[in-house]
C-alpha positions in Angstrom: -53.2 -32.8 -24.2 -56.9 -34.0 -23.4 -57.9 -30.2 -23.1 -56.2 -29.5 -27.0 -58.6 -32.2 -28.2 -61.2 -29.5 -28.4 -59.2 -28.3 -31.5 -59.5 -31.3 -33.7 -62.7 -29.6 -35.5 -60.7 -26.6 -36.4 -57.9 -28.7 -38.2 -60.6 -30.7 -39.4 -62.4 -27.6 -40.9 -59.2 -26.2 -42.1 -57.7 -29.7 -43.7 -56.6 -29.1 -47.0 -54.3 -26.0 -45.9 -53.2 -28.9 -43.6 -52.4 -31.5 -45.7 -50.7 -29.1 -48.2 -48.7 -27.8 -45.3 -47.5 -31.0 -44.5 -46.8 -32.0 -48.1 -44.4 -29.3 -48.9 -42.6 -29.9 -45.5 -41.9 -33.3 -46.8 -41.0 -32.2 -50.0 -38.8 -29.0 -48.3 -36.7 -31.6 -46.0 -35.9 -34.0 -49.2 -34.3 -31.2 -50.8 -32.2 -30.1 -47.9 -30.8 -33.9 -47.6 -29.0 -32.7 -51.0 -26.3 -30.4 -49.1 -24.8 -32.7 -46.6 -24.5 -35.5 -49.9 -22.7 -32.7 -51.8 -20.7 -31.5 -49.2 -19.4 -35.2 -49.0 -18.9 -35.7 -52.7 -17.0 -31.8 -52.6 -15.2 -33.7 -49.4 -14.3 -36.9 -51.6 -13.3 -34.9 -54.4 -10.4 -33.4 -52.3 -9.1 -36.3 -51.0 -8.5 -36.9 -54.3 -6.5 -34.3 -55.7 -3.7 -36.0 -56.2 -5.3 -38.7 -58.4 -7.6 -35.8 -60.9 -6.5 -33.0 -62.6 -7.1 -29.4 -60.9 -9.3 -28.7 -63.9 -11.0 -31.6 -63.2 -11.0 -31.1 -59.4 -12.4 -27.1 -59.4 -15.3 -28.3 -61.6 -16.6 -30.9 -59.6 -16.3 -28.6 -56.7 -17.9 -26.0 -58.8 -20.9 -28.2 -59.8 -21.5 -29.2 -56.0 -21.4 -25.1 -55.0 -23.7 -24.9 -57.4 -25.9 -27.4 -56.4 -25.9 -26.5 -52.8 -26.9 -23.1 -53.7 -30.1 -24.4 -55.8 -31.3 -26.8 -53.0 -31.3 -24.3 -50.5 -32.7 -21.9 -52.2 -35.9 -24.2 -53.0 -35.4 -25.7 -49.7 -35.7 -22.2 -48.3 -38.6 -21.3 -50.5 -41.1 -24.0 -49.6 -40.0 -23.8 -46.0 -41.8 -20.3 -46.6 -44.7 -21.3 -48.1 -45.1 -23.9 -45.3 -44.8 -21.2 -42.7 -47.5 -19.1 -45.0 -49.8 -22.2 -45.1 -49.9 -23.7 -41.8 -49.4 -20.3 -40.0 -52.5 -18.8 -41.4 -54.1 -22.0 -40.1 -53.7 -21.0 -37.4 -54.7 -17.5 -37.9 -58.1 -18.8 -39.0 -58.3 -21.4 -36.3 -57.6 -18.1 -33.7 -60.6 -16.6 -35.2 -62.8 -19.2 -34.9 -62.3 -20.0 -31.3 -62.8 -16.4 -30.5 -66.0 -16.1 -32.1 -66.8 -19.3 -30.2 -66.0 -18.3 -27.0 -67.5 -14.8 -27.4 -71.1 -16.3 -28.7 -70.8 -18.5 -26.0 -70.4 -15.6 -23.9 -74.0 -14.3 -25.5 -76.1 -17.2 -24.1 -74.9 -17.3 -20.7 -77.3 -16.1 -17.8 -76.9 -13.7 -15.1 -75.9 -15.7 -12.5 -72.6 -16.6 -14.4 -71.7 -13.1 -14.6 -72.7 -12.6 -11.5 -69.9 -15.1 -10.4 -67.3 -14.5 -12.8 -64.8 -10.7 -13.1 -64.8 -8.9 -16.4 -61.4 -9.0 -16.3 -60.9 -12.6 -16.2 -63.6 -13.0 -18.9 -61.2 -10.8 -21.2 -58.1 -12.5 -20.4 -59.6 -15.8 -21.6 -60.8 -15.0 -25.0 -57.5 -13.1 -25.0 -54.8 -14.0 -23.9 -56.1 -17.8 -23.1 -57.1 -17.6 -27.0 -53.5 -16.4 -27.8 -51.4 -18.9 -26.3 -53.4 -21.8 -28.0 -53.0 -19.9 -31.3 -49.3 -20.8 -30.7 -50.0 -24.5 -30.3 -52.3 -24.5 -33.9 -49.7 -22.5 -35.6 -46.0 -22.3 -34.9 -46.1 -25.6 -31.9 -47.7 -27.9 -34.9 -45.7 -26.7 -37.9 -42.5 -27.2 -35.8 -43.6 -30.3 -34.0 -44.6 -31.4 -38.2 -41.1 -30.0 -39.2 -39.0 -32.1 -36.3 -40.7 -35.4 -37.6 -40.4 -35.1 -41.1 -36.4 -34.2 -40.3 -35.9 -36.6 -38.1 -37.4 -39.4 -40.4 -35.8 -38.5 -43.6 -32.1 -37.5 -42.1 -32.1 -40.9 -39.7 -33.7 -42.8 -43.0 -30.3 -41.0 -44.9 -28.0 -41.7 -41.8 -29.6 -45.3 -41.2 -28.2 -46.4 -45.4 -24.6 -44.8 -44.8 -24.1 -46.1 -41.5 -26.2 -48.3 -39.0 -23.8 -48.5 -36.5 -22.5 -44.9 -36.5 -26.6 -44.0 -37.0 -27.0 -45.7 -33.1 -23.7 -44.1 -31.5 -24.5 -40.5 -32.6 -28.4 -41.1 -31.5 -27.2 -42.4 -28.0 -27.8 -39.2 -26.2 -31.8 -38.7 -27.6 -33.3 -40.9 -24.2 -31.6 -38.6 -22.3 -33.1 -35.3 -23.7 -36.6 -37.1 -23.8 -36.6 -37.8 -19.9 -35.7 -34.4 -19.0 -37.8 -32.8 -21.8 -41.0 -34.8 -20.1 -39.9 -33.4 -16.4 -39.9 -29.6 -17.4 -42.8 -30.0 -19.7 -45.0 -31.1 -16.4 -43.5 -27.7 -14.2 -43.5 -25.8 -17.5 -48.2 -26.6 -17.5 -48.1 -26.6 -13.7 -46.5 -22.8 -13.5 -48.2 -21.3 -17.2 -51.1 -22.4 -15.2 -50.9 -20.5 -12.3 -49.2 -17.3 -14.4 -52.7 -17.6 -16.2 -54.6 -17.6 -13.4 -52.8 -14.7 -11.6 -53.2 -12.5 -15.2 -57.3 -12.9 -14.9 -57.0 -11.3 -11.6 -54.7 -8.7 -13.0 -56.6 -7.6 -15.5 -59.7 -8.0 -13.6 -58.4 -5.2 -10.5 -57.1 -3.3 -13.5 -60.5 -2.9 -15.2 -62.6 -2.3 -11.9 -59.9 0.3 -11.3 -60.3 2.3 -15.0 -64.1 1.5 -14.7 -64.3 3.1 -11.1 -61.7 5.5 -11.7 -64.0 8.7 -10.7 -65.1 7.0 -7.1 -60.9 6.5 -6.7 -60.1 10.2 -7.1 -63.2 11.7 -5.0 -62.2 9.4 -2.0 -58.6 10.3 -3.2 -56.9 6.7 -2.5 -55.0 6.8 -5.6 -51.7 5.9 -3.7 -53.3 3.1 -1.6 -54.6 1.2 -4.8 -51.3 2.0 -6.6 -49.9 0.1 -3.8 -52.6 -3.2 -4.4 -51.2 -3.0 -8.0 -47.7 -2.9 -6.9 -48.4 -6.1 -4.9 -50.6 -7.8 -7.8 -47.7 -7.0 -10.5 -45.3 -8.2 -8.3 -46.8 -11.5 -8.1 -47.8 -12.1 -11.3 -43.8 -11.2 -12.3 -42.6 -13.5 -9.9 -45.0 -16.4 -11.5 -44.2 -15.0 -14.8 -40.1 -15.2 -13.5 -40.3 -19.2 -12.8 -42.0 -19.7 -15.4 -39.3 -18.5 -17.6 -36.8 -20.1 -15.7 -38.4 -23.6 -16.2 -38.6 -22.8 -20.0 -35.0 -21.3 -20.3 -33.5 -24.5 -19.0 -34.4 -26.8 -22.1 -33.0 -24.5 -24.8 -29.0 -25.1 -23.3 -29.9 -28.2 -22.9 -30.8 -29.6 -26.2 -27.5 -27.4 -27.3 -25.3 -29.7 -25.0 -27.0 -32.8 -25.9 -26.6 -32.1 -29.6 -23.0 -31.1 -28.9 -22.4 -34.6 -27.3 -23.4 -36.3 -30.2 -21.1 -34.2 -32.3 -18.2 -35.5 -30.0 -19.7 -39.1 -30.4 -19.8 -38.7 -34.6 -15.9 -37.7 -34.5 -14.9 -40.0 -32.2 -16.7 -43.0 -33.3 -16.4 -42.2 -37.0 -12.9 -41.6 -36.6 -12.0 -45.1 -34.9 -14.4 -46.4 -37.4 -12.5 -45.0 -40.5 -9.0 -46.0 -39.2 -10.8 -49.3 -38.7 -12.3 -49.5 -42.3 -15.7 -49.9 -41.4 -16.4 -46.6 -43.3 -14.4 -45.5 -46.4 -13.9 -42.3 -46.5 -14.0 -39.5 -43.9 -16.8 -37.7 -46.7 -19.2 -39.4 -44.1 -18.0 -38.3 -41.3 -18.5 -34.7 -42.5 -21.9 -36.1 -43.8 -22.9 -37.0 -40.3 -21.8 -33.9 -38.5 -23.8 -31.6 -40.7 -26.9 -34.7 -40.6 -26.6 -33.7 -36.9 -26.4 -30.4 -36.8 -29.0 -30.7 -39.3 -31.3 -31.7 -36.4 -30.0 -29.2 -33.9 -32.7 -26.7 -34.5 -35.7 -29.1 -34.8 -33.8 -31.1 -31.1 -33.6 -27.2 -30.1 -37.1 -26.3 -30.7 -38.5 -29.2 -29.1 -38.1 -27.2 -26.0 -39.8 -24.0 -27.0 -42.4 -26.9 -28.8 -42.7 -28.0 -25.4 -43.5 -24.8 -23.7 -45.9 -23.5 -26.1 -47.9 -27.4 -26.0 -48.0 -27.0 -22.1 -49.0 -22.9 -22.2 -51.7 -24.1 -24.8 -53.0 -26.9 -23.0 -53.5 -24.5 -19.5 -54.8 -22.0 -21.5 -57.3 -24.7 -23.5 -58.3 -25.6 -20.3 -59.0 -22.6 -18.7 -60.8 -21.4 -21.9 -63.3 -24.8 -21.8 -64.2 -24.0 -18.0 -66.6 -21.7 -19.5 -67.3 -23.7 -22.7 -68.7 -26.2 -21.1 -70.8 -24.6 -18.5 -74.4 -24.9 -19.8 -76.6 -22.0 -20.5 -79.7 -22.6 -17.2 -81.5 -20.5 -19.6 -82.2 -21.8 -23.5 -84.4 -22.1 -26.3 -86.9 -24.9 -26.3 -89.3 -23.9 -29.4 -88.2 -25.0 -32.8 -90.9 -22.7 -34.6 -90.8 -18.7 -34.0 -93.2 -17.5 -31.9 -94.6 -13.7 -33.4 -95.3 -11.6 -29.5 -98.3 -9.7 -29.4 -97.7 -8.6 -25.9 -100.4 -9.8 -23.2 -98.2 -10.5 -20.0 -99.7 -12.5 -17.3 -98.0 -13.7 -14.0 -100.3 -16.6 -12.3 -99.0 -17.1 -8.7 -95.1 -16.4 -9.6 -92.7 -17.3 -7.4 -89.1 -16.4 -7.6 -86.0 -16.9 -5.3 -82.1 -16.1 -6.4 -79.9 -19.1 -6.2 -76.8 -17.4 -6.2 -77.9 -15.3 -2.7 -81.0 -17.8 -1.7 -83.2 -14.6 -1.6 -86.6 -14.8 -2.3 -87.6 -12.3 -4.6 -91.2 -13.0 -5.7 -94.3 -14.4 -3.4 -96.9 -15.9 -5.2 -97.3 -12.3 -7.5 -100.3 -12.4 -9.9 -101.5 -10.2 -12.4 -102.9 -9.7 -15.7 -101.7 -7.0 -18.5 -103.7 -7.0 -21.6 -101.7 -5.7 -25.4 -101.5 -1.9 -24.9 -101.7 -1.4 -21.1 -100.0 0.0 -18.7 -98.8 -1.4 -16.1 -97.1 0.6 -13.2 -94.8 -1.3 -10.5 -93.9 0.7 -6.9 -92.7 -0.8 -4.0 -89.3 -0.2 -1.8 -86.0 -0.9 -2.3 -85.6 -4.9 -2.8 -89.2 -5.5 -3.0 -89.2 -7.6 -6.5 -90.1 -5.0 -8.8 -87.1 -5.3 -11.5 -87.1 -9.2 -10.8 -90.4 -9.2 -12.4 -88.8 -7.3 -15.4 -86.6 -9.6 -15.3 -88.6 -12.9 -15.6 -90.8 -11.4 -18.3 -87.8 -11.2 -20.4 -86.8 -14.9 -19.2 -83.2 -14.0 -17.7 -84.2 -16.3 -15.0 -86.8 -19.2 -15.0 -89.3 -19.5 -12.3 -89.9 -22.6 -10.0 -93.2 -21.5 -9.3 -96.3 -20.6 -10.7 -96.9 -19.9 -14.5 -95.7 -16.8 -16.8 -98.0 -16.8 -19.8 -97.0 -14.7 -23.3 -100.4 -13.8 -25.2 -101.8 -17.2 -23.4 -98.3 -19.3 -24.1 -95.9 -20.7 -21.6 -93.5 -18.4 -21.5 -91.0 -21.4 -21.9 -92.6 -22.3 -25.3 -92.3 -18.6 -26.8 -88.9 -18.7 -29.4 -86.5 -17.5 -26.9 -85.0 -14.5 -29.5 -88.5 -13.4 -30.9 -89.1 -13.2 -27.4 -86.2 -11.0 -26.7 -86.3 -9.1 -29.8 -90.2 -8.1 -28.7 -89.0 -6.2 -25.8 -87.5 -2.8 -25.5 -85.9 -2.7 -22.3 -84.9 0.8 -20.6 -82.3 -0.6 -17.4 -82.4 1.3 -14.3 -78.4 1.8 -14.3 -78.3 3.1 -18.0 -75.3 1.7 -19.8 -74.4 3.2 -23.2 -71.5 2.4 -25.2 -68.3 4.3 -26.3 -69.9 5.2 -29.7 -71.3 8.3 -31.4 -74.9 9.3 -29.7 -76.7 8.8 -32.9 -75.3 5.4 -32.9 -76.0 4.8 -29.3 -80.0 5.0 -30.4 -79.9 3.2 -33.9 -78.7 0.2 -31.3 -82.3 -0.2 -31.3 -82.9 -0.4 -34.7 -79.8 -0.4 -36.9 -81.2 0.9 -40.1 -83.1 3.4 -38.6 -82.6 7.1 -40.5 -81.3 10.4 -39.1 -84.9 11.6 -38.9 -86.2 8.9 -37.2 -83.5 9.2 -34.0 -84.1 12.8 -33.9 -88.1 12.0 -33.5 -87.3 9.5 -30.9 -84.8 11.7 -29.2 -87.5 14.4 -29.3 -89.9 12.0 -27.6 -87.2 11.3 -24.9 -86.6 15.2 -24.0 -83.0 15.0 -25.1 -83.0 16.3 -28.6 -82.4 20.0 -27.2 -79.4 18.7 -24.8 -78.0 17.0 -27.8 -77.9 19.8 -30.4 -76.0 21.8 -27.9 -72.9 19.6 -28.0 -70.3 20.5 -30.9 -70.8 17.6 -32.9 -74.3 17.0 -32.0 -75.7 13.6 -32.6 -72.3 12.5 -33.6 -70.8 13.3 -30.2 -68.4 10.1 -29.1 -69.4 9.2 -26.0 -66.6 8.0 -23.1 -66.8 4.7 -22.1 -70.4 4.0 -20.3 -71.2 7.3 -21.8 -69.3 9.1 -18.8 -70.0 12.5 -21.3 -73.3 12.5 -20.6 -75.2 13.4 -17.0 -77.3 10.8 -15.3 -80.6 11.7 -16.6 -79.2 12.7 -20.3 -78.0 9.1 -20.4 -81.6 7.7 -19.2 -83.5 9.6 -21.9 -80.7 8.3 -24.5 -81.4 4.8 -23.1 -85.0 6.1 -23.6 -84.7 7.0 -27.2 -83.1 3.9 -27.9 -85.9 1.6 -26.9 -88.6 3.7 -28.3 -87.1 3.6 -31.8 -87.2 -0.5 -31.4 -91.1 -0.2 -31.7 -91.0 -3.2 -30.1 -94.7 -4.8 -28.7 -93.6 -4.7 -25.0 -91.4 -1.4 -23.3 -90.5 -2.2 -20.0 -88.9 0.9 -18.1 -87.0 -0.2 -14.7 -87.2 2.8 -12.5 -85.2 4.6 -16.0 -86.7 8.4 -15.1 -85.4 8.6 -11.5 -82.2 11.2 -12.5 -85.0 13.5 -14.7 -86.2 16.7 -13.1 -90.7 16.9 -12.5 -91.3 18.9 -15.7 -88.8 16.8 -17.9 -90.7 13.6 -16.9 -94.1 14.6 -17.3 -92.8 15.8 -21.0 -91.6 12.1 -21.1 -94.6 10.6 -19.7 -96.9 12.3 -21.9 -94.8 11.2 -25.1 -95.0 7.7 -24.1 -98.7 7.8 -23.6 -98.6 8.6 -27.1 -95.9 6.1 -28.4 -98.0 3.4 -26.3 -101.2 3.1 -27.8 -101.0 -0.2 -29.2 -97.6 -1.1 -26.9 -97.6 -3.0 -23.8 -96.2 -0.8 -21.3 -94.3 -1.9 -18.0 -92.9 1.1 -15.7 -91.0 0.1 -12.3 -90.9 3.6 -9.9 -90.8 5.1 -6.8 -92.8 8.4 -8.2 -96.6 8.9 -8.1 -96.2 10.7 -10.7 -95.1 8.0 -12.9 -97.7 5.7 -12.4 -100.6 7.5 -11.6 -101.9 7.7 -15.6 -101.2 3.8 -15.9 -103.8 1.4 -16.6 -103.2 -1.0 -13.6 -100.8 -0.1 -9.9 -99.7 -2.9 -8.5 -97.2 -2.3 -4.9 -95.1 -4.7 -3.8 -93.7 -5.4 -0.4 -91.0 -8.4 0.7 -91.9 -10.0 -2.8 -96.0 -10.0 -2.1 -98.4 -7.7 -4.2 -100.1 -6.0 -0.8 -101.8 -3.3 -3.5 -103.2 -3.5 -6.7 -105.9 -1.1 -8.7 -106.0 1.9 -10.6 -104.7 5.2 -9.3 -107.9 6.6 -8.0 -108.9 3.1 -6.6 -105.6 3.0 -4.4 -105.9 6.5 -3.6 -109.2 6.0 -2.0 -107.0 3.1 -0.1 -105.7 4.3 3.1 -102.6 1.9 2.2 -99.0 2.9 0.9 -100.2 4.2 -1.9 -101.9 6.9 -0.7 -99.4 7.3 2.0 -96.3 7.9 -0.8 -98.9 9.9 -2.7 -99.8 12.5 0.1 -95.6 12.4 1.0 -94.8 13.2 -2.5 -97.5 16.0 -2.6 -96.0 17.7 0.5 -92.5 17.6 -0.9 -93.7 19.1 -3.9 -95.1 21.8 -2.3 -92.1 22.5 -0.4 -90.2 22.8 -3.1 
């Protein structure tokens, strides 16, 4: 249960509900010692009927109905509120260690979801997260239950009868050897069913989340037939796993059915013998036993849920204790005014050993612009990426407004940056709220402006609902360049020092992005500007071209300067001109 340990805090945090748990099981299991006493004394009372009068007899028997009724009531009562105090727990305890896992979710860095599935991500705080809820909750208040039972009914059993105590208890070291045997298959297959559920969920949610590439290359039936194959596994896993757990509940029946045999048997060659004195205590000791048939009985499912918990546990601190590569080393916040400058950068990817960036250099002063071409898998979003600090550089220096880059608050870093992502990803949410992202108390006027600068505003009045249009998930409603203007409006209502736009006008028709462009110019003034393309047209008004080839700069100057270049500027320019003209 090493992995479990991890949950200490939690029942530290959440003590007091603990310790009053525990207090009214104790004080729940003392009053249901009262019926197997009066059961005995009812039993007692009968075998002398011959000696008391039937008056007498009836209202003794009376008394003890009585009695039994009021102790089980109360029994019953506070074995609710336990269930009400330590199941909440456990409730609380499941919220925590979601939030935990998802903030720690937050900080990790792109090369840990580059290497790990959404699905299995989802299964953990999940699933993972459910299955331990069972060991704070229902696991602990029956594992608490079982030893506050077993202590008072033996402690009862022990003053009536030693010797009868150790005949009836004969068959326990049995149950605990076989107990310890499934318990070990029970974490070795709940392990593996885990395991094989991540993968489940993760094929399921690459399917949904690809679902229109499925039908246009129409191979619906060949991926049903994948699922078939995954959800066969998983019920096969899912099958022994049951079968392991199913084996413990008969069992603990038989072995408290043997010791039922051994209380009759013994006690009644003890009684004939004298060594008890009445058979009242025979009856005492059968219903002491069955007493402890559900808390022997749910040692098993106890079991189960301890083992499920502790592979799930496990699982769930994989991630936890993976370390953030990137994190915050200034204590003090660090206000960004937004002069960027790379001084011989160098960048490779660890994950694919690619090198990115070659000893890039360049200065951007508060309010320019700077404009990044270059072909496919040149460098030009890894740069994006590095100003933001998603990676960390090996080589070469990245100064903020004449800081390390590494000494800049990590968040006010962050939160300085409006960031416009090449694949535009919106959220299953209303549009309006889709740009108030950016700025979460930002008024209905103030996303219509921003929408306005991002040539959507028109496109969005035409829906029905209008800004309050639900979009489906990864706002599937919307075209490709609707949902790069949306992205659009969303970082220019941030007003953040530094807007950084990865290639985010490359699904926008000529006319719409020179309406774009010339917003922006506007919107910019004071705004450090950053804008990855492959269009002339897009960079040609920025203060600063730099073009980058295998990860070098092989270009850099103003528009005019490069044109007068015979380079690949001027190349892309005159190629762009001649399309244009064509069309």
């Amino acid at each position: 249960m090493s992995a479990l340990s991890h949950l200490n805090k939690y029942f530290y945090k959440y003590k007091s509900r603990f310790i009053i748990g525990v207090t009214i099981t104790i004080v729940a299991q003392i009053f249901t010692l009262y019926t197997p006493k009066l059961v005995g004394d009812s039993i007692r009372t009968l075998e002398q009927i011959d000696a008391l009068h039937k008056e007498t007899v009836i209202k003794l028997l009376g008394q003890n109905i009585f009695w039994i009724l009021v102790t089980t009531l109360i029994a019953g009562f506070l074995t609710f509120l336990m269930r009400q105090t330590l199941i909440v727990m456990s409730r609380h305890i499941e919220f925590d260690l979601k939030n935990e896992v998802f903030k720690h979710y937050e900080i990790l860095t792109q090369s840990f979801y580059k290497q790990n599935r959404t699905g299995d991500l989802m299964n953990r705080i999940s699933e993972d997260v459910g299955k331990v809820r069972q060991y704070a909750g229902p696991a602990v208040m029956y594992s608490i239950n079982t030893l506050i039972r077993f202590a008072v009914v033996l402690t009862q059993m022990y003053l009536i009868s030693p010797q009868l105590t150790f005949y009836s208890l004969l068959p326990l070291p049995l149950l605990g050897y076989f107990i310890f045997k499934l318990s070990r298959q029970i974490n070795e297959r709940s392990s593996i069913f885990q395991a094989n559920l991540s993968q489940l969920s993760s094929f399921t949610q690459e399917i949904f989340s690809g679902i229109r590439v499925i039908k246009a290359y129409a191979i619906e039936g060949e991926k049903q037939e994948d699922f078939k194959k995954l959800t066969q596994e998983s019920k096969e896993k899912n099958l022994k796993l049951a079968k392991t757990g199913s084996l413990i509940g008969p069992l603990m029946i038989f072995l408290i059915g043997l010791s039922n045999l051994v209380v009759i048997s013994i006690g009644a060659i003890m009684y004939f013998n004298g060594q008890i004195p009445d058979i009242g205590i025979i009856a005492q000791f059968i219903l002491y036993i069955n007493m402890l048939t559900w808390p022997v009985a749910s040692l098993g499912w106890v079991s189960t849920m301890i083992q499920e918990a502790e592979a799930s546990q496990k699982r769930i601190n994989e991630f936890l204790d993976i370390k953030p590569e990137i994190y915050n080393t200034a204590k003090e916040h660090t206000p960004i005014d937004g002069k960027i400058e790379f001084q011989n950068v160098s960048f490779t990817y660890d994950d694919t050993g690619i090198k990115a960036l070659d000893n890039v250099s360049f200065t951007l002063e508060k309010g320019e612009t700077l404009a990044i071409l270059g072909k496919t898998g040149s460098g030009k979003s890894t740069i994006l990426s590095l100003i933001a600090r998603l990676y960390d550089i090996e080589d070469g220096k990245i100064l903020i407004d004449n800081n390390p880059i590494k000494d800049c608050h990590l968040n006010d870093l962050r939160q300085s940056i409006a960031f416009v992502p090449q694949d535009a990803f919106l959220f299953s949410d209303t549009i309006s709220n889709n740009i108030r992202f950016g700025k979460e108390d930002a008024t209905e006027q103030e996303i219509i402006e921003v929408a306005k600068k991002a040539a959507v505003h028109e496109n969005i009045i035409s829906f029905d609902k209008g800004y309050n249009t639900v979009l489906g998930e990864r706002g599937l409603t919307l075209s490709g360049g609707q949902k790069q203007r949306v992205s659009i409006a969303r970082a220019l209502i941030k007003e953040s020092p530094i807007l950084i736009l990865d290639d985010s006008l490359s699904a926008v028709d000529t006319e719409t992005e020179e309406n774009i462009l010339k917003s922006l110019e506007k919107h910019s003034k004071n705004i450090t500007t950053l804008i990855v393309t492959h269009r002339i047209s897009s960079a040609k008004n920025a203060d600063k071209i730099i073009i980058l080839e295998n990860g070098k700069v092989i270009e850099n100057g103003t528009h005019e300067e490069l044109i007068a270049k015979e380079g690949y500027y001027n190349e892309l320019h005159q190629k762009q001109l001649s399309e244009k003209e064509l069309l």
